[in-house]
VEXTI-284697 format. One record per residue (C-alpha): residue number from 0; residue in three letters; y, x, z. Coordinates in pm, 1 decimal, padded with zeros to 6 digits. Layout:
# residues N
<r num="NUM" residuo="ALA" north="Y" east="X" up="Z"/>
...
//
This chain:
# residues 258
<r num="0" residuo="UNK" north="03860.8" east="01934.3" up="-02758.1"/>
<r num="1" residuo="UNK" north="03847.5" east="02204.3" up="-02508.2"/>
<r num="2" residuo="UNK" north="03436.2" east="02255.4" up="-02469.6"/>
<r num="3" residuo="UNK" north="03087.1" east="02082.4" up="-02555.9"/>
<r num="4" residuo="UNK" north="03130.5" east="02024.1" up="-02121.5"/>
<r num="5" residuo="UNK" north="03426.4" east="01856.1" up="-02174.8"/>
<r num="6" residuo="UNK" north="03314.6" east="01644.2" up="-02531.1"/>
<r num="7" residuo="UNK" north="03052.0" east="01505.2" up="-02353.9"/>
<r num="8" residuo="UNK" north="03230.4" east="01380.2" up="-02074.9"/>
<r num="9" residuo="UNK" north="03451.0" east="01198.5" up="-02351.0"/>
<r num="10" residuo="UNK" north="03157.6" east="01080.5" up="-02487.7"/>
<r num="11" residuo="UNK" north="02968.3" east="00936.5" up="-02245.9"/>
<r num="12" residuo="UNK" north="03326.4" east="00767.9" up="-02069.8"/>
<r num="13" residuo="UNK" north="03344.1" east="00604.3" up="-02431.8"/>
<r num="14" residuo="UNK" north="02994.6" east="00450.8" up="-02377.4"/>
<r num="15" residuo="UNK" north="03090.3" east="00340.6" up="-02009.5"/>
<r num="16" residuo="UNK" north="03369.5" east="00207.6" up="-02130.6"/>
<r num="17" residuo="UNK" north="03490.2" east="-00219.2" up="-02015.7"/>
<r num="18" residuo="UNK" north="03301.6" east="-00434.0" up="-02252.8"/>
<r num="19" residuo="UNK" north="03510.8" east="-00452.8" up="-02542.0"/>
<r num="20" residuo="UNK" north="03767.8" east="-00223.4" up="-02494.1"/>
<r num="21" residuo="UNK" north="03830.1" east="00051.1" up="-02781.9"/>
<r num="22" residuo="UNK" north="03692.2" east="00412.4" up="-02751.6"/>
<r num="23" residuo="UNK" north="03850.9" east="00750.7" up="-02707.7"/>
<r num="24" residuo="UNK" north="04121.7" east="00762.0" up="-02976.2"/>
<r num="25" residuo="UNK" north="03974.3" east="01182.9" up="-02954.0"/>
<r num="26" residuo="UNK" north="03607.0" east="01086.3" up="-02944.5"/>
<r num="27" residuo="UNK" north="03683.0" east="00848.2" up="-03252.1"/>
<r num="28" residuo="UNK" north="03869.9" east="01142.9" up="-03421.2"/>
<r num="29" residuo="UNK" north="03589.5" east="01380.3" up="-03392.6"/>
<r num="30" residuo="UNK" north="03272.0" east="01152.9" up="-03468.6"/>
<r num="31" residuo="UNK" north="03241.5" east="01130.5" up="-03811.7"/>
<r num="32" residuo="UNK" north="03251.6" east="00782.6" up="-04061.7"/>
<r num="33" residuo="UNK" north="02944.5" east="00687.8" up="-04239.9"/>
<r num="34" residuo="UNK" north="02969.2" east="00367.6" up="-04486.5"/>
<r num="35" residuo="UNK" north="02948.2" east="00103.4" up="-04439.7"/>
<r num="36" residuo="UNK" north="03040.9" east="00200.1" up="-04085.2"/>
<r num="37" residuo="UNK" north="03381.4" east="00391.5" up="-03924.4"/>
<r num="38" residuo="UNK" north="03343.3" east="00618.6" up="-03630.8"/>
<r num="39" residuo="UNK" north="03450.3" east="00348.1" up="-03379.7"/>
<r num="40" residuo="UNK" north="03179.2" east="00126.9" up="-03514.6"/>
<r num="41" residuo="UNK" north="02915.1" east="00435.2" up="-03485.8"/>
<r num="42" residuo="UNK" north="03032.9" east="00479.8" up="-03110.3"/>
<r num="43" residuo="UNK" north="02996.7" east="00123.9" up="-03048.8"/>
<r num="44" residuo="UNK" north="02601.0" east="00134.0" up="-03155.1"/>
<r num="45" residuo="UNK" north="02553.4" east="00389.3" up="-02880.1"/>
<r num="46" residuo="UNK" north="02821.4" east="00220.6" up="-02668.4"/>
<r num="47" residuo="UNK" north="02626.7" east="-00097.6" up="-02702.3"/>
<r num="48" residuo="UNK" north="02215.6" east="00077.8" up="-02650.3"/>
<r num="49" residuo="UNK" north="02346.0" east="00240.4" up="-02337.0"/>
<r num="50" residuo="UNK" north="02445.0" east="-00055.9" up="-02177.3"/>
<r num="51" residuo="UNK" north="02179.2" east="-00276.5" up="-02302.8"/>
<r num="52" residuo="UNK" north="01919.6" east="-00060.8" up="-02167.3"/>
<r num="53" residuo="UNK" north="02085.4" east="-00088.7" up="-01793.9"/>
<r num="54" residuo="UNK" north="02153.9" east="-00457.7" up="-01821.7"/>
<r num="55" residuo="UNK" north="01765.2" east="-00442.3" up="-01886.5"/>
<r num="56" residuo="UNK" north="01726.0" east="-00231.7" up="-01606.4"/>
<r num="57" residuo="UNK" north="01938.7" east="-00479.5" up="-01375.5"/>
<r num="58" residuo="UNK" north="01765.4" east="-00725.3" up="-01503.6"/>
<r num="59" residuo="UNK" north="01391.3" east="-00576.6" up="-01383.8"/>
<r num="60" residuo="UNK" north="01551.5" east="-00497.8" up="-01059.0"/>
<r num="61" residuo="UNK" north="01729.6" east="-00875.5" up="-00986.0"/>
<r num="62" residuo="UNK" north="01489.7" east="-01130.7" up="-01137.9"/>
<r num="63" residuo="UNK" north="01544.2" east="-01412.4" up="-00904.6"/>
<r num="64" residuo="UNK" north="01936.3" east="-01355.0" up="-00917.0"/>
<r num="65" residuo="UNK" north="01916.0" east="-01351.9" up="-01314.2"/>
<r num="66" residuo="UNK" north="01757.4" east="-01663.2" up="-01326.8"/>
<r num="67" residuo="UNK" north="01958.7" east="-01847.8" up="-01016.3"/>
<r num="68" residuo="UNK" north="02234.5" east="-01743.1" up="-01250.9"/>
<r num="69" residuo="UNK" north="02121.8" east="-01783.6" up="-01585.5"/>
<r num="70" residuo="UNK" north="02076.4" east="-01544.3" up="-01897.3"/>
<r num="71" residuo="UNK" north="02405.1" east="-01588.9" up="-02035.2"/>
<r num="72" residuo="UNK" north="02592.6" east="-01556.2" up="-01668.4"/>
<r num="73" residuo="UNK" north="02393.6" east="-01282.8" up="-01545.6"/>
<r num="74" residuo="UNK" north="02488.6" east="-01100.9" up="-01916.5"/>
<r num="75" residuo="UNK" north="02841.9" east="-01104.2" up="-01811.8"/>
<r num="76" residuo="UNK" north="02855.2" east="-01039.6" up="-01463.0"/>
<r num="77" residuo="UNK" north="02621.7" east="-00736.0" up="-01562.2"/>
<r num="78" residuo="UNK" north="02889.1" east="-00607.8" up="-01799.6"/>
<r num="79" residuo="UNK" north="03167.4" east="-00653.5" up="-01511.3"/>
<r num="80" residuo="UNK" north="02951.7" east="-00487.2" up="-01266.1"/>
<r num="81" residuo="UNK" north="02871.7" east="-00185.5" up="-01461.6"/>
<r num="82" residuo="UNK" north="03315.9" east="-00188.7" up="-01560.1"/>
<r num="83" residuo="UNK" north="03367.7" east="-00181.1" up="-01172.1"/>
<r num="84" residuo="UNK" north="03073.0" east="00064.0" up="-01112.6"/>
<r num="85" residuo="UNK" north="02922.7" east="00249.7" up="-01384.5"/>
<r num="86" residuo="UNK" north="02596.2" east="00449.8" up="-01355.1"/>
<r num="87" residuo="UNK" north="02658.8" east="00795.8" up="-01184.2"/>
<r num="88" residuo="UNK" north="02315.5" east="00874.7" up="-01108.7"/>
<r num="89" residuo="UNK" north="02066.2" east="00997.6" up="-01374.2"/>
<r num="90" residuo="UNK" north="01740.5" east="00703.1" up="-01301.0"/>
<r num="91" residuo="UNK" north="01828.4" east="00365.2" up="-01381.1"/>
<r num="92" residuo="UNK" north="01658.0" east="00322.3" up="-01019.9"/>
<r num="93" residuo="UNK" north="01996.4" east="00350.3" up="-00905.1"/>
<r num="94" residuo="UNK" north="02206.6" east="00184.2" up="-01136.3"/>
<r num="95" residuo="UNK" north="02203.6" east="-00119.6" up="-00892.2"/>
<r num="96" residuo="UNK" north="02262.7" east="-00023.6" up="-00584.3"/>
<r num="97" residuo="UNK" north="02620.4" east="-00159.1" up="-00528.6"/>
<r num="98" residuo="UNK" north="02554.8" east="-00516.1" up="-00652.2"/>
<r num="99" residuo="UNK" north="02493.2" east="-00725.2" up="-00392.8"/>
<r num="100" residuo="UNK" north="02855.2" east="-00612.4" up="-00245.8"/>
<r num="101" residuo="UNK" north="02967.9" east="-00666.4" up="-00581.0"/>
<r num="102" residuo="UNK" north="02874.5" east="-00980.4" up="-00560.5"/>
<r num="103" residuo="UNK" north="02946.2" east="-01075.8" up="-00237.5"/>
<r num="104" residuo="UNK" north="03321.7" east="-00997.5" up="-00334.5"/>
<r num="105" residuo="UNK" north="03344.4" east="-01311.0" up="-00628.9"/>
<r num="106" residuo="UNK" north="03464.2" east="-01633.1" up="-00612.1"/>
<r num="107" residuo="UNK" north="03195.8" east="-01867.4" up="-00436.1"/>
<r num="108" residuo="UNK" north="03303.5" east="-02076.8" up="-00824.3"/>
<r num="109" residuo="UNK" north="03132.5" east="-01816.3" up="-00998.5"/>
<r num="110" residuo="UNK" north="02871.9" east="-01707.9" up="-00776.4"/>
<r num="111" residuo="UNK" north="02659.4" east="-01960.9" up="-00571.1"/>
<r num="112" residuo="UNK" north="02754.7" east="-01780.3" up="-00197.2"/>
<r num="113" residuo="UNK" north="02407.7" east="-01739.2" up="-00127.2"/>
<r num="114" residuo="UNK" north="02319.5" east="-01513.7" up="-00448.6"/>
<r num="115" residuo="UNK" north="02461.2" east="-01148.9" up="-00244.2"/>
<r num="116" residuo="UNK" north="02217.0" east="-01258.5" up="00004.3"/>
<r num="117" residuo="UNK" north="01956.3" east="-01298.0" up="-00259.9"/>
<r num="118" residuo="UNK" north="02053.2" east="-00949.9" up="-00410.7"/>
<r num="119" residuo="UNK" north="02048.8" east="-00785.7" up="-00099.8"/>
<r num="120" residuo="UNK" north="01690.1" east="-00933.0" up="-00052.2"/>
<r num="121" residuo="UNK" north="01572.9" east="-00789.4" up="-00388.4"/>
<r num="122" residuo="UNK" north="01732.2" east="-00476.8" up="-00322.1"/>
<r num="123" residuo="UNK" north="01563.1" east="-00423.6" up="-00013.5"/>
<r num="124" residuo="UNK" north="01244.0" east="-00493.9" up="-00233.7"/>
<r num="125" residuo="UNK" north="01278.5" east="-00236.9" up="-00424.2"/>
<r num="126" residuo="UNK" north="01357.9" east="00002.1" up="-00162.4"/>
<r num="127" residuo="UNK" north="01017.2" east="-00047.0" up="00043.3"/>
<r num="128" residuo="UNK" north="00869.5" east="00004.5" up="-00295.1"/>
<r num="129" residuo="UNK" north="01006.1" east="00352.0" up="-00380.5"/>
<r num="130" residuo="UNK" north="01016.5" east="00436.6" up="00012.3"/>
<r num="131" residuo="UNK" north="00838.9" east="00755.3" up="00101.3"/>
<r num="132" residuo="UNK" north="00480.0" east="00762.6" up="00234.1"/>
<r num="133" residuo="UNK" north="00442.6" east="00778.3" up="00579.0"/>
<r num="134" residuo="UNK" north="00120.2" east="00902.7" up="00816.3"/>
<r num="135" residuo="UNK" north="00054.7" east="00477.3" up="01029.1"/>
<r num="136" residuo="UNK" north="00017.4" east="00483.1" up="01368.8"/>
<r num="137" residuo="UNK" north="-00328.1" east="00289.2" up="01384.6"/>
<r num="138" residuo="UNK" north="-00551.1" east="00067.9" up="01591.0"/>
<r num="139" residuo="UNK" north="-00773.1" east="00362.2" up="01661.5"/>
<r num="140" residuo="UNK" north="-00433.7" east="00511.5" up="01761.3"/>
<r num="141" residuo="UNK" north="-00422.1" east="00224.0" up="02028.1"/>
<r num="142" residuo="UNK" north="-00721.7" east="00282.0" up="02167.7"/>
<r num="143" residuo="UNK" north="-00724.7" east="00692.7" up="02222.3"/>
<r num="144" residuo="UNK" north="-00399.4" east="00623.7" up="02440.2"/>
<r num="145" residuo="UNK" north="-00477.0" east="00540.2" up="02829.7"/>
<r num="146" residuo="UNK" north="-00303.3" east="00219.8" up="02948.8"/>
<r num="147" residuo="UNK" north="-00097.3" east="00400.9" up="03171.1"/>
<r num="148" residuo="UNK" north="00097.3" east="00556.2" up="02878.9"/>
<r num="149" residuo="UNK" north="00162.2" east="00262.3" up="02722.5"/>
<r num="150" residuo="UNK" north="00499.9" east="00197.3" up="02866.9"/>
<r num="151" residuo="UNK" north="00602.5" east="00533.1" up="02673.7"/>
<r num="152" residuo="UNK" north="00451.4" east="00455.3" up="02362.9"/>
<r num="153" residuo="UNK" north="00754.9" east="00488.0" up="02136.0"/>
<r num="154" residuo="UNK" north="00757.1" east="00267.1" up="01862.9"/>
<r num="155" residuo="UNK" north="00904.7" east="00353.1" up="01510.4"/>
<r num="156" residuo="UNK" north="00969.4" east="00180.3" up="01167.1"/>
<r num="157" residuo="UNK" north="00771.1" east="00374.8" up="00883.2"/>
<r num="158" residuo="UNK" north="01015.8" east="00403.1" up="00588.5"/>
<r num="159" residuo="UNK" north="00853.7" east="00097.8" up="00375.2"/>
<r num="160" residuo="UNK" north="01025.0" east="-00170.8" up="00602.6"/>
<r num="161" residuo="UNK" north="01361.1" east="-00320.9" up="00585.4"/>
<r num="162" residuo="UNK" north="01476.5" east="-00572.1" up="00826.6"/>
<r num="163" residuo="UNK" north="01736.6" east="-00797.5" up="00706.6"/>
<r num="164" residuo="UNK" north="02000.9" east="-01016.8" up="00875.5"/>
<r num="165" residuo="UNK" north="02091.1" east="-01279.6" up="00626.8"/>
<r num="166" residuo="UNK" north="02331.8" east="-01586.0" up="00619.1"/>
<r num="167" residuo="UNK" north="02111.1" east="-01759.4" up="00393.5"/>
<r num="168" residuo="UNK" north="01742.0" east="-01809.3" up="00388.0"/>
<r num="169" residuo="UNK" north="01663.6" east="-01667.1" up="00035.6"/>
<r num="170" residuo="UNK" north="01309.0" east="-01550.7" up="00097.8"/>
<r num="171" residuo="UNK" north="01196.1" east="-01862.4" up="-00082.1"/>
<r num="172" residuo="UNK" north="01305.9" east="-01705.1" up="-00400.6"/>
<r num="173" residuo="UNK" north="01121.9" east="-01424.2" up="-00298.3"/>
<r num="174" residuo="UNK" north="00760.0" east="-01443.1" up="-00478.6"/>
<r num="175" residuo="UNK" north="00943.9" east="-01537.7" up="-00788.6"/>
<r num="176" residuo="UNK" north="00943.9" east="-01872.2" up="-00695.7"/>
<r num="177" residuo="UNK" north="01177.8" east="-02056.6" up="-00996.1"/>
<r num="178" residuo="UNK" north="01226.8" east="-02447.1" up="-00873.9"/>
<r num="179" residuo="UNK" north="01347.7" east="-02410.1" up="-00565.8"/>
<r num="180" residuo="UNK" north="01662.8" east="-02603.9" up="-00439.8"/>
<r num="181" residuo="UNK" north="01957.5" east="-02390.3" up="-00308.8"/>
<r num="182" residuo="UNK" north="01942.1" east="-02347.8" up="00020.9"/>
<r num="183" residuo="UNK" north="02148.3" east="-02377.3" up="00282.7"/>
<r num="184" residuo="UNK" north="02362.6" east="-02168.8" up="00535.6"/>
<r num="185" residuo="UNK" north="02143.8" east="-02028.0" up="00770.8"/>
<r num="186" residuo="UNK" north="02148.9" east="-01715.3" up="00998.0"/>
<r num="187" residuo="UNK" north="01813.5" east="-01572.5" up="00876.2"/>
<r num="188" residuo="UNK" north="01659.1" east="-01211.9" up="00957.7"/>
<r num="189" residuo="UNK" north="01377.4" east="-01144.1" up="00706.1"/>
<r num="190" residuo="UNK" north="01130.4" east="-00835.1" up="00749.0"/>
<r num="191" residuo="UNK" north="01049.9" east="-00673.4" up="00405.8"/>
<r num="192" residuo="UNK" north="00796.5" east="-00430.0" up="00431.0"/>
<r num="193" residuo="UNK" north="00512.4" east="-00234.7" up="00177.6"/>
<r num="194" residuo="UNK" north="00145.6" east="-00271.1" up="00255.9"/>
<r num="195" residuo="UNK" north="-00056.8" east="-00069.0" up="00015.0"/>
<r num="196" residuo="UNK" north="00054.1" east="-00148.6" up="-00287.4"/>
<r num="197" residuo="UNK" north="00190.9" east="-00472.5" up="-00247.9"/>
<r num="198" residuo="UNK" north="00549.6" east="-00594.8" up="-00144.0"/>
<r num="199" residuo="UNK" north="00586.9" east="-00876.3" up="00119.8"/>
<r num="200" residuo="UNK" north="00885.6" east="-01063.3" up="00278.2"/>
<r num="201" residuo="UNK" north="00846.5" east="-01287.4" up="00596.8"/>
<r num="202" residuo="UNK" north="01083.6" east="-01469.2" up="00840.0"/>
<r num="203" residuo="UNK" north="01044.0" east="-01405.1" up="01170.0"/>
<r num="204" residuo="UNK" north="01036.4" east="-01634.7" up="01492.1"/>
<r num="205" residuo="UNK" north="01259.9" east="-01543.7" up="01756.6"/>
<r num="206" residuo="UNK" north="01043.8" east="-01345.6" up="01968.8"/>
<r num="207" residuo="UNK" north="00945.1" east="-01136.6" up="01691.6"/>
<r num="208" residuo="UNK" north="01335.0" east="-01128.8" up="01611.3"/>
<r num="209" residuo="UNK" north="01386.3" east="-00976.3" up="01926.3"/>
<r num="210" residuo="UNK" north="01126.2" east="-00713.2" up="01916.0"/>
<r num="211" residuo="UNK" north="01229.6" east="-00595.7" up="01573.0"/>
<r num="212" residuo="UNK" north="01503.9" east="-00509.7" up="01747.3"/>
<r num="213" residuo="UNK" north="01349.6" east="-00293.2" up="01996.9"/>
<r num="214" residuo="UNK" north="01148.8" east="-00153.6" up="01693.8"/>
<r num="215" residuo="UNK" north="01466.1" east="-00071.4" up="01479.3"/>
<r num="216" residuo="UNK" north="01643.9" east="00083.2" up="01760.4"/>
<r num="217" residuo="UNK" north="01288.2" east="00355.9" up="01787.5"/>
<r num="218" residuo="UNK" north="01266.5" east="00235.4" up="02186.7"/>
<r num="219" residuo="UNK" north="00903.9" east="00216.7" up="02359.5"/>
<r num="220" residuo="UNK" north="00639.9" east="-00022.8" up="02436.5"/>
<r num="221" residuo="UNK" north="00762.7" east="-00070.3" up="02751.2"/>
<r num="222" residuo="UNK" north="01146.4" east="-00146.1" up="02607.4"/>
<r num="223" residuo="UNK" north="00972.3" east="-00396.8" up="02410.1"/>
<r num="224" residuo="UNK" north="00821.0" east="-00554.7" up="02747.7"/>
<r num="225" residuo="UNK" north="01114.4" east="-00539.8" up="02950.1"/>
<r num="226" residuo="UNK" north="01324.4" east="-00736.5" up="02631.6"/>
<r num="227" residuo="UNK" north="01052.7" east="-01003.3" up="02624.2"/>
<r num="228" residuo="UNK" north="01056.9" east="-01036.8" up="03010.9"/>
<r num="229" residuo="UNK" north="01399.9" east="-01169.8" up="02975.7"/>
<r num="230" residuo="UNK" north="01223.8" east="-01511.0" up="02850.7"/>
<r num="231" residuo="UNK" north="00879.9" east="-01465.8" up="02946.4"/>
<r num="232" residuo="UNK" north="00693.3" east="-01400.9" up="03253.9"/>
<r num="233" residuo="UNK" north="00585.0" east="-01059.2" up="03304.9"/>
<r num="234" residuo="UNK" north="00210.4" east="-01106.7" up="03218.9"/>
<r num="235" residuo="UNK" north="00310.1" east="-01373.2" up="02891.2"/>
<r num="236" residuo="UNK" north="00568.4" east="-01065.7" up="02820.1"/>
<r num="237" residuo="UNK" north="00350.9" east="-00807.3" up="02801.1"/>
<r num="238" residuo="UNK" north="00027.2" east="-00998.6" up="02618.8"/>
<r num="239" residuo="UNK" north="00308.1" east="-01098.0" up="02380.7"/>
<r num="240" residuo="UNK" north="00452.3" east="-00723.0" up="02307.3"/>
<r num="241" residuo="UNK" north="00056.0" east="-00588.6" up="02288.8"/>
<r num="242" residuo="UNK" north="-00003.9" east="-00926.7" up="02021.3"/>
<r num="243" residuo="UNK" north="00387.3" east="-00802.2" up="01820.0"/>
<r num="244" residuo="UNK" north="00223.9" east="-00440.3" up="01786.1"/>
<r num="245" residuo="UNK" north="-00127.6" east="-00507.3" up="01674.9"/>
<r num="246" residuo="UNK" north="-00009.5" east="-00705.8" up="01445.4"/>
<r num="247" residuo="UNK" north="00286.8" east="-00461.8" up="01320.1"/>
<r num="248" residuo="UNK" north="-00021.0" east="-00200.8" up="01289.4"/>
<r num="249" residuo="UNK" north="-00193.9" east="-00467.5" up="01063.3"/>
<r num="250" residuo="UNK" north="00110.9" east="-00500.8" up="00869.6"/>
<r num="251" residuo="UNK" north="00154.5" east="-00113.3" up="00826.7"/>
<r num="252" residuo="UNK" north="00479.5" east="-00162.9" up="00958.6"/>
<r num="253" residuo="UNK" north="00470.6" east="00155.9" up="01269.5"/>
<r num="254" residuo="UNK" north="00443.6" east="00525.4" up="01159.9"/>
<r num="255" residuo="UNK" north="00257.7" east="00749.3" up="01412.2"/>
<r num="256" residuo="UNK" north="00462.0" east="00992.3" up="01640.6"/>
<r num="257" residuo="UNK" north="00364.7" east="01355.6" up="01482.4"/>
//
């Protein structure tokens, strides 16, 4: 072994290692034998913490997909996962971020095909969570601006929201709901946003659909008029757009142009 850079490397590869698999024939060599237990037994105990403790961490992160799943399939698929994609990062925050791809790439025989769907939901969960602060664009906001800049009022996402376009509606699962039915194929878009401390998940009518769309794409007030219009009469459109952002405000969905 070349350097302590190079050892630990080894080492840490022998804990990543596919479930079951043997160690580092050098990493064995090196780590000494203790009765009643050899070296590649002593590796294994490490082996074995390591990935116990991000299983656990999956596991905190993908509640509703564990228990869709069950203990004992979510256990396995874990291990598989972590084989295909082992932890790079140094917070367990991370470990799974490539998941619901991962899952989206099985065999709908040994993953329901609405479970990515439901990972990418409780991804997104966890994102608004963690997601920066942000300075709101208020109601007081609203009122300092004179109506005849409202058609420039440009609208933007804070960083707590996340707006989903799903195949499936999994929000049901979302407040940890546990008998609930599998659903069934349906193009859903679900808004999953922080307010205070709190973490909420809705599903959108069409109209607010559409303005989420003007929203996501950081176009104005006005925009958000002009994309109702195409349904609505011009008054109906703009009421409508004024109703969309008071009540994004409420939701603490806008941040406030600095």
């Amino acid at each position: 072994m070349r350097d302590l850079r190079e050892l630990e490397e080894r080492f840490l590869r022998a804990l990543q290692r596919p479930h079951g698999s043997p160690p580092d024939a050098e990493v064995v060599r090196i780590v000494e034998s203790r009765a009643p237990l050899d070296s590649a037994a002593r590796i294994d105990i490490y082996a074995h913490m390591y990935c116990s403790r991000i299983i656990g961490s999956l596991l905190e992160d993908f509640p509703a997909v564990s228990r869709v799943l069950g203990a004992d399939a979510f256990d396995a698929l874990a291990h598989a996962y972590l084989a295909a994609h082992p932890s790079t990062h140094a917070s367990l925050r991370h470990a799974g971020a490539h998941l619901p791809a991962f899952l989206a790439e099985l065999p709908a025989d040994e993953v329901p095909r609405f479970v990515p769907d439901l990972a990418r939901l409780e991804w997104a969960q966890l994102e608004v969570f963690d997601a920066a602060d942000c300075t709101l664009l208020t109601l007081a906001d609203l009122q300092a601006i004179a109506p005849e800049e409202w058609s420039t009022l440009r609208l933007r996402l804070a960083p707590a929201v996340r707006v989903l376009a799903v195949a499936w509606p999994v929000h049901a699962y979302a407040d940890g709901a546990v008998d609930v039915p599998p659903p069934q194929p349906a193009e859903t878009t679900l808004r999953v946003w922080r307010k205070g401390f709190g973490v909420f998940v809705s599903a959108p009518d069409e109209i607010e659909r559409r303005g989420l769309r003007v929203l996501q794409a950081g176009r104005s007030f006005g925009a958000l008029c002009e994309e109702l219009a195409k349904t609505l009469d011009d008054q109906s459109a703009a009421e409508t757009a004024a109703g969309l952002v008071v009540r994004w405000i409420e939701d603490e969905l806008l941040a406030r142009e600095e």
